[in-house]
C-alpha positions as CSV (number, residue, x, y, z in Angstrom):
1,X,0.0,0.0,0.0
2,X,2.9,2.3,1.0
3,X,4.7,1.6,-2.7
4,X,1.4,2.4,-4.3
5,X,1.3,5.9,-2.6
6,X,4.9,6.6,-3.2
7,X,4.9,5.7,-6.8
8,X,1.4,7.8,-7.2
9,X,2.8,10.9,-5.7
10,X,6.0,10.2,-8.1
11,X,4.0,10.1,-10.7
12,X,1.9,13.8,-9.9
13,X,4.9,15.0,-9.4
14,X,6.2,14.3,-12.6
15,X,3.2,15.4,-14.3
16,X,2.7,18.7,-12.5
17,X,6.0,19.7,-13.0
18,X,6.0,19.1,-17.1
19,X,6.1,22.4,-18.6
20,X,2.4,23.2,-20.8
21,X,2.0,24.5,-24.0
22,X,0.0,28.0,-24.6
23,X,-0.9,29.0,-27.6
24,X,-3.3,31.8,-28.3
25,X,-3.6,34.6,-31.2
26,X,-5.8,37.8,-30.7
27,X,-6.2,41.4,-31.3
28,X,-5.6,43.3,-28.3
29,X,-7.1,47.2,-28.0
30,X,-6.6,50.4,-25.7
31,X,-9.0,51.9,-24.4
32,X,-9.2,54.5,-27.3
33,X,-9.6,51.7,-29.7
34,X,-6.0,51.8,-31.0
35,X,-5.5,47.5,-31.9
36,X,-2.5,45.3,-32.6
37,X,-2.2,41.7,-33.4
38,X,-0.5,39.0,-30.5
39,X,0.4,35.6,-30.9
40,X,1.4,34.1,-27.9
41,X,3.6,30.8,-27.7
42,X,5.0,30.6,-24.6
43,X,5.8,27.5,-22.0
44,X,4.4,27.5,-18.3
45,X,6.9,26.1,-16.0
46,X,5.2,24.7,-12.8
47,X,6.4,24.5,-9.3
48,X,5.6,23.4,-5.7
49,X,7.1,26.2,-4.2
50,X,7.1,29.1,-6.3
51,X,4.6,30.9,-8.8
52,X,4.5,29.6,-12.5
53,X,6.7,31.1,-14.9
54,X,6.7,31.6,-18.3
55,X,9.0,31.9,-20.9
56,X,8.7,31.7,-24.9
57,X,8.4,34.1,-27.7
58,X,5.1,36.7,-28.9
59,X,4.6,38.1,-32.0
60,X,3.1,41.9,-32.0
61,X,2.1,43.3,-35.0
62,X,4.5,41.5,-37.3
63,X,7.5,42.0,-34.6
64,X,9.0,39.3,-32.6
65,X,9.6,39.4,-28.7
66,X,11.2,37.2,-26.2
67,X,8.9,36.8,-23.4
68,X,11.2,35.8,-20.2
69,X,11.1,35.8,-16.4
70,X,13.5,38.5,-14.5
71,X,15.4,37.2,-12.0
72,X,13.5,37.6,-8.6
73,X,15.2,38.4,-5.3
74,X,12.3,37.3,-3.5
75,X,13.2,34.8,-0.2
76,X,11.8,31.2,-0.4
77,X,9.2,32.2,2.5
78,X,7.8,35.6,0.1
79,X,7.3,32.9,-3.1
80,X,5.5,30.2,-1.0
81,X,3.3,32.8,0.1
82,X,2.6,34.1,-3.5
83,X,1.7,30.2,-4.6
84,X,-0.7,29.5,-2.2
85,X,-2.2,32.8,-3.1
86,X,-2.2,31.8,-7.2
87,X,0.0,34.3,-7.9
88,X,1.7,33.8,-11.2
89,X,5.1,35.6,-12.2
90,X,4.3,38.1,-14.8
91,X,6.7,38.2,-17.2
92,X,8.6,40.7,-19.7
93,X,8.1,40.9,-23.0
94,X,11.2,42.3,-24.9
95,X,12.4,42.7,-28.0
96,X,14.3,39.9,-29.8
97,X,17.6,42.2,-31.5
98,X,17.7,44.1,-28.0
99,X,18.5,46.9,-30.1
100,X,15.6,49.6,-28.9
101,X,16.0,49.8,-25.0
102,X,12.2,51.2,-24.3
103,X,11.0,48.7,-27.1
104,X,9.3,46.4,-24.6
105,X,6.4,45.5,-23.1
106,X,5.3,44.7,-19.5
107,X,2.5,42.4,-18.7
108,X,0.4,43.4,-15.8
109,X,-2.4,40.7,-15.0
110,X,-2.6,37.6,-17.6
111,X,-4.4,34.6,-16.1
112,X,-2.4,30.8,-16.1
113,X,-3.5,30.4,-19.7
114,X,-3.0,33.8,-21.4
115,X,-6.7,33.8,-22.2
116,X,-6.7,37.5,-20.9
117,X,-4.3,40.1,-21.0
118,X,-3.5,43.5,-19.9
119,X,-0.2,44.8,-20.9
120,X,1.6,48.2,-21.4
121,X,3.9,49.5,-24.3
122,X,6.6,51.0,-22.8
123,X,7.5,53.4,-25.6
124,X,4.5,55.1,-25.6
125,X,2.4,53.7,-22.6
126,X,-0.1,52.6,-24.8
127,X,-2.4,50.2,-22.6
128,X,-3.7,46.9,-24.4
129,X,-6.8,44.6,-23.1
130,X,-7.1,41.6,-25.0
131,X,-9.0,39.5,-26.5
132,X,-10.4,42.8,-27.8
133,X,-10.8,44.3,-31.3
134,X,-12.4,47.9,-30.1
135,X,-12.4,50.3,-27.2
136,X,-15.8,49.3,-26.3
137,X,-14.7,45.2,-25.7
138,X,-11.2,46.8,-24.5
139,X,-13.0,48.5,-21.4
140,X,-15.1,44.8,-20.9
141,X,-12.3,43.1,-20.8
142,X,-10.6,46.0,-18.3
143,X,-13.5,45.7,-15.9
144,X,-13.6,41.9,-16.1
145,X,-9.7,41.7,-14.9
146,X,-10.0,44.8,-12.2
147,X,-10.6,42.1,-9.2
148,X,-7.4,41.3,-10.0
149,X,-5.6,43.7,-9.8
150,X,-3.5,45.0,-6.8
């Protein structure tokens, strides 16, 4: 009985520490119905003991980004905390050549699956809701996510 327990928990282990696969395209909109185009295709990396991460590439309006996870400086105690509240790590979304310092964006609430997703330009500030192809769906999409913001 003991061997069966130890070999299941193995096994969830395993499983729940396999990276998954998201893949979403959409059209994302500010507020003032200014639109790009995303593609998202990123890997979520599971843990016991610290938020998910994410890391891959996304493709905005024709231009390709790395999307990668800063290094953290948070203590072990401070990321077991943020797990057992859901907390996922948010990451940055730069681009590929590295050659345009501001050309980046920062994501600011997405939920585990990218379904939703709230990010700022930082060259111009611009403020994207997505999925949204107008201001009107843009400021759904905002109210929907505003629980979750901090």
């Amino acid at each position: 009985m003991l061997i069966i327990f130890f070999v299941s928990f193995i096994a969830l282990f395993i499983f729940y520490k396999l990276p998954y696969n998201i893949e979403q395209d959409y059209t994302a909109s500010t507020l003032d119905g200014e639109t790009i185009k995303i593609q998202v295709e990123l890997k979520g990396y599971r843990n016991f003991f610290t938020p998910t991460r994410f890391k891959g590439i996304m493709v905005i309006d024709h231009e390709v980004y790395d999307v990668f996870e800063p290094d953290r400086a948070d203590r072990l105690m401070t990321k077991l905390k943020q797990k057992m509240n859901g907390d996922i790590y948010f990451p940055i979304v730069a681009n590929k050549n590295r050659t345009k310092s501001d050309d980046f964006y920062i994501i600011l609430w997405t939920d585990p699956k990218f379904k939703k997703l709230y990010l700022i330009h930082a060259k111009n500030d611009s403020r994207y809701f997505a999925p949204a192809t107008n201001a009107s769906s843009a400021n759904q999409v905002s109210g929907e996510i505003q629980q979750y913001l901090k």
